[in-house]
SERO-4910 file (N, C-alpha, C, O; in steps of 0.05 Angstrom, whole numbers):
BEGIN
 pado doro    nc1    nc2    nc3   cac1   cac2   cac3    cc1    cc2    cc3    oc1    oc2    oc3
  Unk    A   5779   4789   4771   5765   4781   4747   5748   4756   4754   5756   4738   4767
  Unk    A   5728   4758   4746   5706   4723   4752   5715   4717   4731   5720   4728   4710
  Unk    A   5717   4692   4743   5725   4661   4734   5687   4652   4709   5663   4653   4713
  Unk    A   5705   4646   4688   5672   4633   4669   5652   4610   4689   5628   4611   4691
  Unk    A   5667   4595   4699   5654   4576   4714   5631   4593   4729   5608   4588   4725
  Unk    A   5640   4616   4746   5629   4638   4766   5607   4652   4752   5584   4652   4759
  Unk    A   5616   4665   4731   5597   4682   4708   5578   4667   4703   5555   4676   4708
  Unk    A   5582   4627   4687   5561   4617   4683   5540   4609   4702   5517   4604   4697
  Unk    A   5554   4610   4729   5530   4605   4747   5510   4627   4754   5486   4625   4759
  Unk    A   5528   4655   4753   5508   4681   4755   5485   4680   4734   5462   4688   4740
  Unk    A   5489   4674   4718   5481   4680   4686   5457   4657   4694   5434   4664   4695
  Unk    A   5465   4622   4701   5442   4612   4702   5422   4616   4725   5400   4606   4722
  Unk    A   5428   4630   4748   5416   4631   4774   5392   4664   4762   5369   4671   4768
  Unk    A   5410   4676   4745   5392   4705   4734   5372   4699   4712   5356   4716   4704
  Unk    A   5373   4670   4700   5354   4658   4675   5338   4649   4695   5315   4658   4692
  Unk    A   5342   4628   4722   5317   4609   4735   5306   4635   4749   5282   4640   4747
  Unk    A   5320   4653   4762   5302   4678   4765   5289   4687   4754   5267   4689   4765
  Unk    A   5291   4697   4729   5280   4711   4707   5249   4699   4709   5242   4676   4708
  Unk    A   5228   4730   4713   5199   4715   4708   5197   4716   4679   5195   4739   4671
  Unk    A   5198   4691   4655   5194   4691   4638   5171   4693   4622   5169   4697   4597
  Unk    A   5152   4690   4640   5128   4704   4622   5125   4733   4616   5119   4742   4594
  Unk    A   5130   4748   4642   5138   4771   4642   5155   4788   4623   5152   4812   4618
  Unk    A   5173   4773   4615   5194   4781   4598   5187   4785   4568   5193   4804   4553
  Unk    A   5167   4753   4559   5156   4744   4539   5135   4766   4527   5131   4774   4504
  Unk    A   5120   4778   4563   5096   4800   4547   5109   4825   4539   5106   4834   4517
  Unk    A   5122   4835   4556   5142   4863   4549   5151   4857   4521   5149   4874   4503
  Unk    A   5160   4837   4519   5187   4829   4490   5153   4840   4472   5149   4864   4467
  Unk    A   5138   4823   4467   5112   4836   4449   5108   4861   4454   5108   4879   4437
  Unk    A   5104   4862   4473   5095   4899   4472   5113   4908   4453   5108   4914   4429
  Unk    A   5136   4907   4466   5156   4926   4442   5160   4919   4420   5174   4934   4405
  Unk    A   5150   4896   4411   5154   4889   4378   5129   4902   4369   5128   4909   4345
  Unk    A   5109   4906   4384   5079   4922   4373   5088   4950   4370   5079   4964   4352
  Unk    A   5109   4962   4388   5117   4984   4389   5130   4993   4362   5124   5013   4348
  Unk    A   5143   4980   4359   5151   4976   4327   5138   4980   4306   5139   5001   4294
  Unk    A   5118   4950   4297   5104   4960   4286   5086   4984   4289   5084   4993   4266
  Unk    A   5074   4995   4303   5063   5024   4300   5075   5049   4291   5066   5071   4287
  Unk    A   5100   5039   4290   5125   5056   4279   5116   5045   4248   5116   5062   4230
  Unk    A   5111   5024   4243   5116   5017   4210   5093   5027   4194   5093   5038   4172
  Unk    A   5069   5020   4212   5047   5033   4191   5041   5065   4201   5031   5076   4181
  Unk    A   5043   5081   4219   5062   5110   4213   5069   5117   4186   5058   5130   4168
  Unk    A   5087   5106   4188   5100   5107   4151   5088   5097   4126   5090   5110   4105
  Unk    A   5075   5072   4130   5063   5062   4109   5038   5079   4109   5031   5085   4087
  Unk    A   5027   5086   4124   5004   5105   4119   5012   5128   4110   4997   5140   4096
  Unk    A   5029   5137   4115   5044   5167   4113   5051   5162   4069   5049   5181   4053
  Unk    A   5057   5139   4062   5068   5129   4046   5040   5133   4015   5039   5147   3995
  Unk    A   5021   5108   4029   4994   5115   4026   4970   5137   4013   4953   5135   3995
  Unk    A   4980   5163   4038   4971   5179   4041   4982   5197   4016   4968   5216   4009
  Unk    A   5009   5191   4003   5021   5212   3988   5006   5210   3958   5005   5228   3941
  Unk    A   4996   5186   3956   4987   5174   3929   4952   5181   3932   4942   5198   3916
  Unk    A   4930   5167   3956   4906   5186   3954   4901   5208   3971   4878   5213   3979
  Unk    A   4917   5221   3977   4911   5250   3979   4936   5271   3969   4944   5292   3979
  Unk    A   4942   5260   3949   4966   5277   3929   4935   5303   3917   4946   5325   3920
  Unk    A   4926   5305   3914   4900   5329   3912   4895   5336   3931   4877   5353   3927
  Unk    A   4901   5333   3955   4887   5349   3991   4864   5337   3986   4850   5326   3968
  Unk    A   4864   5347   4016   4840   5329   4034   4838   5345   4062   4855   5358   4073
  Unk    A   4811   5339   4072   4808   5355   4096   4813   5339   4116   4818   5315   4112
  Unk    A   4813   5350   4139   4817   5338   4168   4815   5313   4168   4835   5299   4170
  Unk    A   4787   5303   4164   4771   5271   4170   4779   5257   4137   4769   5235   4135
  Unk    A   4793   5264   4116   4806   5255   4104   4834   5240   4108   4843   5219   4099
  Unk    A   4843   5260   4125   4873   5258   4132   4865   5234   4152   4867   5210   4147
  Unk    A   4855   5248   4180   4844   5220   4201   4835   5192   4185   4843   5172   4195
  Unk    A   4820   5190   4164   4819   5162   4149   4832   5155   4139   4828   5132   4131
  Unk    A   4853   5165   4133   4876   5150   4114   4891   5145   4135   4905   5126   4129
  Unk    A   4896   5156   4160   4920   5152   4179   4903   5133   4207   4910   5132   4231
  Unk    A   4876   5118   4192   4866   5103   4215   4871   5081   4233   4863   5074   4255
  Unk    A   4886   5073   4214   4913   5050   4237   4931   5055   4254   4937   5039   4272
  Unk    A   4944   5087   4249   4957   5093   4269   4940   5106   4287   4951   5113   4308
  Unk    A   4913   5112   4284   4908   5124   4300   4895   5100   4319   4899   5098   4343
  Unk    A   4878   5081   4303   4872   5067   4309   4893   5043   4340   4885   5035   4362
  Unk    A   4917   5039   4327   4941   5021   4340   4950   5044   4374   4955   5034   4395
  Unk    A   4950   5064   4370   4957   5086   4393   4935   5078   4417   4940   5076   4441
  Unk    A   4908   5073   4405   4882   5069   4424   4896   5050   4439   4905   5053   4461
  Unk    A   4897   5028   4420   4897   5002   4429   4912   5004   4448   4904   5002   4471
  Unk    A   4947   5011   4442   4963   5009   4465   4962   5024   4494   4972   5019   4516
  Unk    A   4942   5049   4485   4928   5055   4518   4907   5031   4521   4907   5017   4541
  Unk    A   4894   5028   4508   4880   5002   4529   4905   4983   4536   4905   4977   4560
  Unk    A   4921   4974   4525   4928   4954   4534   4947   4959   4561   4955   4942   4577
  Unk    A   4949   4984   4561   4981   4995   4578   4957   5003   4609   4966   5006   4632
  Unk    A   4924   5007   4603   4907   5003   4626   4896   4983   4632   4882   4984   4653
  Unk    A   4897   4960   4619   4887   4941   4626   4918   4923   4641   4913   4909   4660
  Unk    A   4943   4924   4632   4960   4919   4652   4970   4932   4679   4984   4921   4696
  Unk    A   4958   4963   4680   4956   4968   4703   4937   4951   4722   4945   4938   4742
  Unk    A   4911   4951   4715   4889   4946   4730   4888   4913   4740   4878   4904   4760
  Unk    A   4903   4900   4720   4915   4861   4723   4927   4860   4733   4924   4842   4750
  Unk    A   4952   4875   4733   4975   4868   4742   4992   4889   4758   4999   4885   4781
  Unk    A   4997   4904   4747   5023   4925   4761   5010   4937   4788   5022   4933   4809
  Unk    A   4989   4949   4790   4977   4961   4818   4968   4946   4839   4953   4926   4839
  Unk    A   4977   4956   4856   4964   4939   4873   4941   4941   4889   4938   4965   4888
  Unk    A   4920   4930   4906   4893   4930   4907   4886   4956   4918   4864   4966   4913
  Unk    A   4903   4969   4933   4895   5000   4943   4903   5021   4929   4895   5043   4936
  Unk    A   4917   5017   4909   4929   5039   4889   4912   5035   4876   4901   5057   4870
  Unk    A   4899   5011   4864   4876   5006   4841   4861   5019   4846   4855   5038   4832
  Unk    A   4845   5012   4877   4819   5039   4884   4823   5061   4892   4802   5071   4901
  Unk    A   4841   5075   4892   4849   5105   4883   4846   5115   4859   4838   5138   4854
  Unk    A   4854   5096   4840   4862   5105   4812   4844   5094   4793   4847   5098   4769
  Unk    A   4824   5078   4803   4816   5061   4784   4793   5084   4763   4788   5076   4740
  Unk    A   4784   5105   4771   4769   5122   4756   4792   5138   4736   4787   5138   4712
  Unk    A   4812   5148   4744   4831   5156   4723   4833   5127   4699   4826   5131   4676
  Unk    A   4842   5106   4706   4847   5085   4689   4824   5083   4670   4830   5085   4646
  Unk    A   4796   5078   4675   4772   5082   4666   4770   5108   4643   4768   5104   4619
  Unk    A   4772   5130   4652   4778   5160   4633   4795   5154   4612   4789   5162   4589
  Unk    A   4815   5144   4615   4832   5145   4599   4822   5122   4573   4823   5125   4549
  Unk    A   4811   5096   4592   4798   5084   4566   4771   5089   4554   4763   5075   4535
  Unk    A   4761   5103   4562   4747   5121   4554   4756   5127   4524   4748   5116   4503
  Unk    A   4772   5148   4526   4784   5167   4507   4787   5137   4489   4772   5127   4472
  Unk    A   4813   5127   4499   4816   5104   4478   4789   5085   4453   4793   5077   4430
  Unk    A   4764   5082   4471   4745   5079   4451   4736   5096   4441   4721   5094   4422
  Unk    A   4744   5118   4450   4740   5139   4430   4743   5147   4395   4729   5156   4377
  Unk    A   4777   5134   4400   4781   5132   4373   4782   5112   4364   4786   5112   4339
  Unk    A   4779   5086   4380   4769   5067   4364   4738   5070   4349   4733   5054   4331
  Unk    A   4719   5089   4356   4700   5094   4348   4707   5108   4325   4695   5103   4304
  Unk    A   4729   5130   4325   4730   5137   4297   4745   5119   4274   4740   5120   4250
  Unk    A   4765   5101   4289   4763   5081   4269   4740   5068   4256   4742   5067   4231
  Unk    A   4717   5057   4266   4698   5049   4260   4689   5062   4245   4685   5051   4224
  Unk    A   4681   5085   4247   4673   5107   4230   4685   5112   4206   4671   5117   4186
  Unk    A   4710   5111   4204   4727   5112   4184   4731   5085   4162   4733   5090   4138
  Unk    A   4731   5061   4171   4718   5037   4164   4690   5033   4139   4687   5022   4118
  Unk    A   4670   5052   4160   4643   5046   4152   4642   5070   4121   4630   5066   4100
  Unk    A   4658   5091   4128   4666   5108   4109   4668   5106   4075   4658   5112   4053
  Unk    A   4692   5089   4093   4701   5079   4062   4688   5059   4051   4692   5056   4027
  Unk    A   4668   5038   4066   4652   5031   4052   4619   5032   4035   4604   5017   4023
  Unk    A   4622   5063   4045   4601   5075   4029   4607   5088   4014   4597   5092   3992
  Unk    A   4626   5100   4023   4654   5115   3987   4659   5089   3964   4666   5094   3941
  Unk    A   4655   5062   3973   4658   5037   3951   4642   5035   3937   4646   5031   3912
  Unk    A   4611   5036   3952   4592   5023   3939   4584   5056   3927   4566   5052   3911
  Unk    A   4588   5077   3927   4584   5102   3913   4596   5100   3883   4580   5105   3864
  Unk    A   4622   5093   3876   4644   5084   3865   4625   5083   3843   4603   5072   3847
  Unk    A   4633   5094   3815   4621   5089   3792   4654   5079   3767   4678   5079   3770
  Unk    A   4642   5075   3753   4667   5062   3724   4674   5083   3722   4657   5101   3722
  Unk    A   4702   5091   3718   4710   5113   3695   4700   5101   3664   4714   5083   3655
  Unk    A   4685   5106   3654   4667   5092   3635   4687   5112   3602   4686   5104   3579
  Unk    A   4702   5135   3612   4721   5146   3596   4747   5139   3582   4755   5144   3560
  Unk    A   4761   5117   3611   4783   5104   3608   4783   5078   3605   4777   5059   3619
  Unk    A   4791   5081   3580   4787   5043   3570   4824   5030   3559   4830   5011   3545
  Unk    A   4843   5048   3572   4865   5039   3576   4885   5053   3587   4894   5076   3582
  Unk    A   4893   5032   3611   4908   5051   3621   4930   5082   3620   4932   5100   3637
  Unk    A   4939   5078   3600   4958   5092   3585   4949   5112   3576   4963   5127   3563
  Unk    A   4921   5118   3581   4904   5145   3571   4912   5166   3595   4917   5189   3590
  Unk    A   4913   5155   3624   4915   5168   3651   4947   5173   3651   4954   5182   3674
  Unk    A   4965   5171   3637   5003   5163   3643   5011   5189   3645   5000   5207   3631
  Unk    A   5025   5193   3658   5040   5215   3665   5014   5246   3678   5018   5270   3675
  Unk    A   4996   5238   3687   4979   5254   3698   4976   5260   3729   4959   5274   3738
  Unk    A   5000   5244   3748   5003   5249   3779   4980   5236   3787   4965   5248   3803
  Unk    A   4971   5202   3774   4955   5197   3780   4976   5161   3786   4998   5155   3777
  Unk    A   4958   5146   3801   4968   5127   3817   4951   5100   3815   4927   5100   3822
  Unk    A   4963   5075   3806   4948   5049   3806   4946   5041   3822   4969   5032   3826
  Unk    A   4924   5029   3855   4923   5024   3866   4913   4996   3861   4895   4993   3845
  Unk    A   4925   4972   3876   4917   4941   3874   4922   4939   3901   4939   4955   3908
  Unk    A   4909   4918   3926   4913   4915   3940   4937   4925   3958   4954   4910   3968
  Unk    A   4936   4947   3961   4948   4964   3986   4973   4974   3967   4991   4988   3976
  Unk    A   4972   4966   3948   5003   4977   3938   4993   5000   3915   4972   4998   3903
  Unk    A   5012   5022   3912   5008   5040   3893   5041   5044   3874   5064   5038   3880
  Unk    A   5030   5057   3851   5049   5056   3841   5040   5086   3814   5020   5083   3799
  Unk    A   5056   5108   3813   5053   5127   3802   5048   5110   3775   5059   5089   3772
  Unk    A   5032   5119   3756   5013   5123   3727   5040   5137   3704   5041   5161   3698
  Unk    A   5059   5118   3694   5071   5138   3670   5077   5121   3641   5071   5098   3643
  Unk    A   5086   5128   3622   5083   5127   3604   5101   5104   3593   5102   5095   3571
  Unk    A   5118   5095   3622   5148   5073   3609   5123   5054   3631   5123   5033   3618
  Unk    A   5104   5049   3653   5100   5032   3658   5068   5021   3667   5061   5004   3684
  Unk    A   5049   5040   3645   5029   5031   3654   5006   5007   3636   4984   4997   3642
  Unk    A   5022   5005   3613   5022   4968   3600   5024   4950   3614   5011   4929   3612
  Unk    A   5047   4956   3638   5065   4932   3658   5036   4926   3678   5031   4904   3687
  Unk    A   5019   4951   3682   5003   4959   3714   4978   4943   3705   4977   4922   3716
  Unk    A   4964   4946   3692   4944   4931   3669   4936   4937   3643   4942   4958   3632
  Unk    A   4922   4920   3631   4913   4909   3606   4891   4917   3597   4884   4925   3574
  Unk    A   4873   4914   3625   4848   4915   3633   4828   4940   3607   4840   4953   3589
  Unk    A   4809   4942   3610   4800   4954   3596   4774   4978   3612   4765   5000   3605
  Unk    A   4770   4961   3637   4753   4973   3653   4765   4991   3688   4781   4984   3705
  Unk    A   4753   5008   3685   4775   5021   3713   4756   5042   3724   4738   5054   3713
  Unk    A   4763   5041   3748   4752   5056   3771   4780   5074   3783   4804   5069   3786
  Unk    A   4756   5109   3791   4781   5115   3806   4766   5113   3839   4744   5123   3843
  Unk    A   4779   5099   3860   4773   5090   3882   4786   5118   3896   4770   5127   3913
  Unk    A   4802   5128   3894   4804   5156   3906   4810   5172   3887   4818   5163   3865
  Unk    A   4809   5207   3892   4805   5223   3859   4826   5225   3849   4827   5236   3826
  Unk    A   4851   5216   3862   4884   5217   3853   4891   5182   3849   4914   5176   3845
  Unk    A   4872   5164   3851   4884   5133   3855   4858   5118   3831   4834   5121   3837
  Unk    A   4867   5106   3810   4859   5092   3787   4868   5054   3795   4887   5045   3808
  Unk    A   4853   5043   3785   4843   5014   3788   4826   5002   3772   4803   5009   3764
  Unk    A   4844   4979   3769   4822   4961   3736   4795   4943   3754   4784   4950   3775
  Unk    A   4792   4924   3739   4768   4911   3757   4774   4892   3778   4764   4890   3801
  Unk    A   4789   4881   3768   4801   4859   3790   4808   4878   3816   4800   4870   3838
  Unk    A   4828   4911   3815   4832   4921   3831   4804   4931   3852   4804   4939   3875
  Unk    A   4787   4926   3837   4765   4941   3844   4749   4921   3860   4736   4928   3880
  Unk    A   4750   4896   3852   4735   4868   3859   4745   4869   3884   4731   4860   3902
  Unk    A   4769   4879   3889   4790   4871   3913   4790   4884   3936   4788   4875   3959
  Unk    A   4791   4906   3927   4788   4936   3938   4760   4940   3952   4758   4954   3972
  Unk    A   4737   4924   3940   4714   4925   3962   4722   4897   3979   4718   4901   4003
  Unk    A   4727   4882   3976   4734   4858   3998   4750   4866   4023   4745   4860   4047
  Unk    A   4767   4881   4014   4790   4890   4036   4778   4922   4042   4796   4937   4051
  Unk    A   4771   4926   4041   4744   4951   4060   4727   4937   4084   4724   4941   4108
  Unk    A   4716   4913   4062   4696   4900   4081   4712   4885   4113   4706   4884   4137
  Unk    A   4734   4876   4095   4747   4865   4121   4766   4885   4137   4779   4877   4157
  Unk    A   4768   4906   4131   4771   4922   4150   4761   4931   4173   4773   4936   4194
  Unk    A   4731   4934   4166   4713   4937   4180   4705   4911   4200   4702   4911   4224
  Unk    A   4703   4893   4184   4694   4860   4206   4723   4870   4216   4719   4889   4231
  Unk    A   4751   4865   4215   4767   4872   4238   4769   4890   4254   4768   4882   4277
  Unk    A   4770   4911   4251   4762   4929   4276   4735   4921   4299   4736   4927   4323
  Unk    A   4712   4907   4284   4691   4906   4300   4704   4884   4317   4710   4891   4340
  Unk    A   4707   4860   4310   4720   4840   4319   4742   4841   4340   4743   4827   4361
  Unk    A   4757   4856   4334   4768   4872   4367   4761   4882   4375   4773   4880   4396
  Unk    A   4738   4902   4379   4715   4908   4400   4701   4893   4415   4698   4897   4439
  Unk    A   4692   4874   4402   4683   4851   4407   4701   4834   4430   4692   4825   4451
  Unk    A   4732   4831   4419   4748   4824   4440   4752   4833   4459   4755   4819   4479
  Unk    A   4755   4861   4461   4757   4873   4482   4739   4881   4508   4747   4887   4530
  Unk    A   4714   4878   4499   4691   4875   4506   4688   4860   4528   4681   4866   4550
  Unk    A   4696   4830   4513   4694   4816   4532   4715   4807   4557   4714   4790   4575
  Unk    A   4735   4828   4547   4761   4825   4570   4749   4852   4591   4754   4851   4615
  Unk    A   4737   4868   4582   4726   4889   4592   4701   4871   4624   4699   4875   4648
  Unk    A   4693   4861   4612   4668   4843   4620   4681   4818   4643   4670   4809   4663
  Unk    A   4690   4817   4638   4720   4796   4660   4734   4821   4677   4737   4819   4701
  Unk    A   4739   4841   4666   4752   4855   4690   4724   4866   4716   4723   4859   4739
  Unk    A   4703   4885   4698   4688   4886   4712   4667   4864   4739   4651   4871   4757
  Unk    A   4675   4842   4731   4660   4826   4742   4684   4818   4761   4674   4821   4783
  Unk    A   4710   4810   4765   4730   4810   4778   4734   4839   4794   4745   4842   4816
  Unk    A   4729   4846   4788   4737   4882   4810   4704   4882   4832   4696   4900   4847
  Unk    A   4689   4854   4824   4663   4857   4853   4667   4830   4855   4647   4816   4859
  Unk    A   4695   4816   4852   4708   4790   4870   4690   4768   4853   4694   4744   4860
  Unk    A   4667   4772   4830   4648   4751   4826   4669   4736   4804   4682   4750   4789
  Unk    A   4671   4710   4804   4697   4692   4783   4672   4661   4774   4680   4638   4771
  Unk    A   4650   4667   4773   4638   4655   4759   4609   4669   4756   4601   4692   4762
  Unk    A   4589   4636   4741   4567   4664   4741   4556   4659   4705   4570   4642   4694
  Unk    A   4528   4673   4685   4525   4667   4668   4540   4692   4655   4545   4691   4631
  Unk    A   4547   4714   4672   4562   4732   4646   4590   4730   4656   4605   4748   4647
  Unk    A   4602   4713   4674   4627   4712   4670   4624   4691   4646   4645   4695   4633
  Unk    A   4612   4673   4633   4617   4647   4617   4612   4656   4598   4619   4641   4579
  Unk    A   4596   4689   4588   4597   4702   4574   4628   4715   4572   4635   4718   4549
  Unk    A   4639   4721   4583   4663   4733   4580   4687   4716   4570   4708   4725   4561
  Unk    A   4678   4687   4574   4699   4664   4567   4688   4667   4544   4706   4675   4529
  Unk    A   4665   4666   4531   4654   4659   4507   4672   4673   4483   4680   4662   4462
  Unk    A   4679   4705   4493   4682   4718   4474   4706   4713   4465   4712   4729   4447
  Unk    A   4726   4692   4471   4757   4684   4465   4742   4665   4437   4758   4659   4419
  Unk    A   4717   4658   4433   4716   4654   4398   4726   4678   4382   4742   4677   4363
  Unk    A   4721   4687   4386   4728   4719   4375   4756   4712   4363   4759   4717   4339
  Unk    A   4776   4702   4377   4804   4710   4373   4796   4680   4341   4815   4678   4326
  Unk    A   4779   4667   4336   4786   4654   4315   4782   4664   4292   4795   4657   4273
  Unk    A   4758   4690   4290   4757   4701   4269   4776   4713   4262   4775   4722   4239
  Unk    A   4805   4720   4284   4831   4747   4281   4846   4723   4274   4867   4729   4262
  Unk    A   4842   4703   4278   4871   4685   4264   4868   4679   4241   4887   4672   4228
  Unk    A   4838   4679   4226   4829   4675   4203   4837   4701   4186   4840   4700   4162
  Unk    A   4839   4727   4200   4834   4743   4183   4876   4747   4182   4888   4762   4167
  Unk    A   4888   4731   4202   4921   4740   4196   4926   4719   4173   4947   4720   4160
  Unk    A   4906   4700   4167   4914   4681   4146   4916   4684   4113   4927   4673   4094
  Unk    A   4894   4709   4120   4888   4732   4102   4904   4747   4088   4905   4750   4064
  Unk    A   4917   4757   4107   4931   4777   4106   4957   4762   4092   4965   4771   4071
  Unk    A   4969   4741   4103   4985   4726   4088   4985   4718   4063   5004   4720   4048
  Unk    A   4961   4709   4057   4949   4691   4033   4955   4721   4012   4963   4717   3989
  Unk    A   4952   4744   4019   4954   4773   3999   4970   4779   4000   4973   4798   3985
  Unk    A   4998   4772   4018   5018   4775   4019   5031   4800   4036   5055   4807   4035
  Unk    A   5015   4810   4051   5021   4825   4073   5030   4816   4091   5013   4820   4109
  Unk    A   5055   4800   4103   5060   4783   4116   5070   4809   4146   5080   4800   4167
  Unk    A   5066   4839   4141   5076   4846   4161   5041   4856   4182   5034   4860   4205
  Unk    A   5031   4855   4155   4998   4855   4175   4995   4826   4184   4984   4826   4206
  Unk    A   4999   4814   4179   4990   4787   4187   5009   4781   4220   5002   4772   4242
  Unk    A   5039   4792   4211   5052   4791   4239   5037   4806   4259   5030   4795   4279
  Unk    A   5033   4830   4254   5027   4847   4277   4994   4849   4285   4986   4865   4301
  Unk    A   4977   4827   4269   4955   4817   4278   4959   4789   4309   4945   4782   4328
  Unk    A   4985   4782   4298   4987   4758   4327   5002   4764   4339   5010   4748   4355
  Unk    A   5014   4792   4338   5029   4803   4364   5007   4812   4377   4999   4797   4395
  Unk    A   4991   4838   4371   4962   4839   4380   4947   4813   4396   4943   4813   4420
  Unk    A   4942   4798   4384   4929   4772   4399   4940   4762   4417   4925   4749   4431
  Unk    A   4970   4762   4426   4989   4749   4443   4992   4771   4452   5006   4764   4471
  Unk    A   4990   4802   4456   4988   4817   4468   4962   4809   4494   4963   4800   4516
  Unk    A   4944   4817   4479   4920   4815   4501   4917   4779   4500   4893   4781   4501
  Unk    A   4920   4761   4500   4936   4740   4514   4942   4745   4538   4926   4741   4557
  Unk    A   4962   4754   4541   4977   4766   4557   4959   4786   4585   4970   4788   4607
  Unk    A   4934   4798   4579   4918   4810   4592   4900   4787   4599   4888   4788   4621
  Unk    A   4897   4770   4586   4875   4747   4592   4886   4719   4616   4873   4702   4628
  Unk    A   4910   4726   4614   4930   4712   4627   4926   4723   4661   4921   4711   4682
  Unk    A   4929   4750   4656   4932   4768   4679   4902   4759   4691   4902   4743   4710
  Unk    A   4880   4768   4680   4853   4759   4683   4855   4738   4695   4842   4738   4716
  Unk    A   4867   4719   4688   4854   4689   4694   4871   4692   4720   4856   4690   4740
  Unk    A   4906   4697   4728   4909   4694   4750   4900   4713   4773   4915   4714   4793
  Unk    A   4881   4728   4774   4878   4746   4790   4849   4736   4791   4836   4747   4809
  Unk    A   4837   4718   4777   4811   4706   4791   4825   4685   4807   4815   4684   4830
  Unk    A   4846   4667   4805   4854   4644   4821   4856   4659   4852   4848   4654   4875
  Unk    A   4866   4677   4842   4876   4694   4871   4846   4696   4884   4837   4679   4899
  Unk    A   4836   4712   4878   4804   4713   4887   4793   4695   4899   4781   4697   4920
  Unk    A   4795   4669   4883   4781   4648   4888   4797   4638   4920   4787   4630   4941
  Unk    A   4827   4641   4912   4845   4620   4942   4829   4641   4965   4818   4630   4985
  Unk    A   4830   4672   4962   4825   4690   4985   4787   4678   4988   4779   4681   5011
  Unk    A   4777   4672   4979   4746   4663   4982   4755   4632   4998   4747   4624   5020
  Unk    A   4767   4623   4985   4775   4600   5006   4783   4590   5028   4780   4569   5042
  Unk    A   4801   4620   5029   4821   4622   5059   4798   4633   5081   4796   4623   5103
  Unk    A   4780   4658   5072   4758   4658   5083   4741   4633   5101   4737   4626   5125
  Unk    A   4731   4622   5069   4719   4595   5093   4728   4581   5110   4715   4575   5130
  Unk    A   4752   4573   5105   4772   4558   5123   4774   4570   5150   4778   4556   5170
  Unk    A   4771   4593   5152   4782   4616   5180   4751   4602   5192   4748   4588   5211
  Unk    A   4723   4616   5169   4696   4611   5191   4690   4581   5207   4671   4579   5222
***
């Protein structure tokens, strides 16, 4: 049997071992992993209230554009830690055109996110008054659904006094009803749907723009300082998790700074794999 004294020293000799950054980025990954599991469901959830009437294909794909959207991401992110970190420099140039294909595909559907984004904001500004319904309780018990900022709640006859007062209403999808405030709201959080998705493009872009310029050994330069530039970017994503809080989505707001401390985490990789670059450019001169 080991002695605790014995155990505690294994235990601390396996912590100063432990690469803890390493540990730190995995531990995120898998809490992202998670969430993509949550909005799955919440979209699935979503989806029961505006498309309780069917919907075609690119209906279904817009309502389920986060998950489709979050799947991209984690292939980029699961190729951009190959290409930083896990491979090594001769495996990289074997593989580096598969890695490339695959993110490919991945902006792919970040493109239909975008698309799906821009969608719904021309389905907003299309959006006319139900100029018919001047109280809620006229729509109750019709399998129809009050939508206010991301939340829904079925239309019936014990609780739609409780839902609003309002006198004016929009239906924002043909199964989902909304007073004005919902409606005031409902185009804000479209719009910022859209600035967020672009806004990680934007981020990515410029991590894109850092790898490329690192894979031809160059670690400075006016478009590497372009590539630093684009880490402004990450202030508009902290602005928009403050957002998300302030409305009370505190689980979008989490899984907006796991995201950010995700690719962190790729920027990290970035930065030490130009040091490396730079010492091998140095060890160079030193030899001539």
């Amino acid at each position: 049997m080991t002695s605790p004294a014995l155990a505690g020293g294994s235990l601390s000799r396996r912590w100063h071992g432990l690469n803890k950054a390493q540990a730190l980025k995995w531990t995120v990954y898998s809490l992202l992993l998670l969430n993509w599991g949550y909005y799955a469901w919440d979209e699935w959830i979503i989806a029961s209230h505006t498309l309780r009437q069917g919907g075609g294909f690119l209906d279904w794909t817009r309502e389920f554009a986060t998950t489709i959207d979050e799947a991209a991401w984690f292939g980029l992110l699961f190729m951009f830690e190959l290409e930083t970190y896990m491979l090594s420099n001769a495996t990289l140039a074997r593989r580096r055109w598969r890695i490339h294909a695959v993110r490919l595909i991945c902006y792919l559907f970040l493109a239909h996110t975008v698309f799906a984004r821009v969608t719904d904001m021309v389905n907003y500004r299309a959006l006319e008054q139900a100029s018919e319904v001047t109280a809620l309780c006229q729509v109750a018990d019709q399998e129809l659904s009050f939508g206010e900022n991301y939340r829904y709640e079925i239309v019936t006859a014990s609780n739609c006094a409780e839902l609003s007062q309002d006198e004016r209403f929009w239906f924002i999808e043909p199964s989902v009803i909304t007073d004005h405030d919902g409606y005031v709201l409902e185009g804000r959080l479209r719009w910022f749907d859209l600035e967020d998705a672009i806004t990680w493009l934007l981020v990515i872009w410029s991590i894109e723009l850092a790898v490329w310029l690192q894979n031809r050994n160059i670690t400075g330069g006016a478009l590497m300082f372009a590539s630093h530039a684009g880490k402004v970017f990450y202030a508009v994503l902290f602005a928009h998790m403050a957002l998300w809080l302030w409305l009370g989505h505190w689980v979008y707001a989490w899984d907006q700074f796991l995201w950010i401390a995700g690719f962190w985490a790729i920027e990290k990789n970035v930065t030490d794999w130009r040091w490396e670059i730079k010492d091998r450019q140095v060890g160079l001169l030193a030899d001539t």
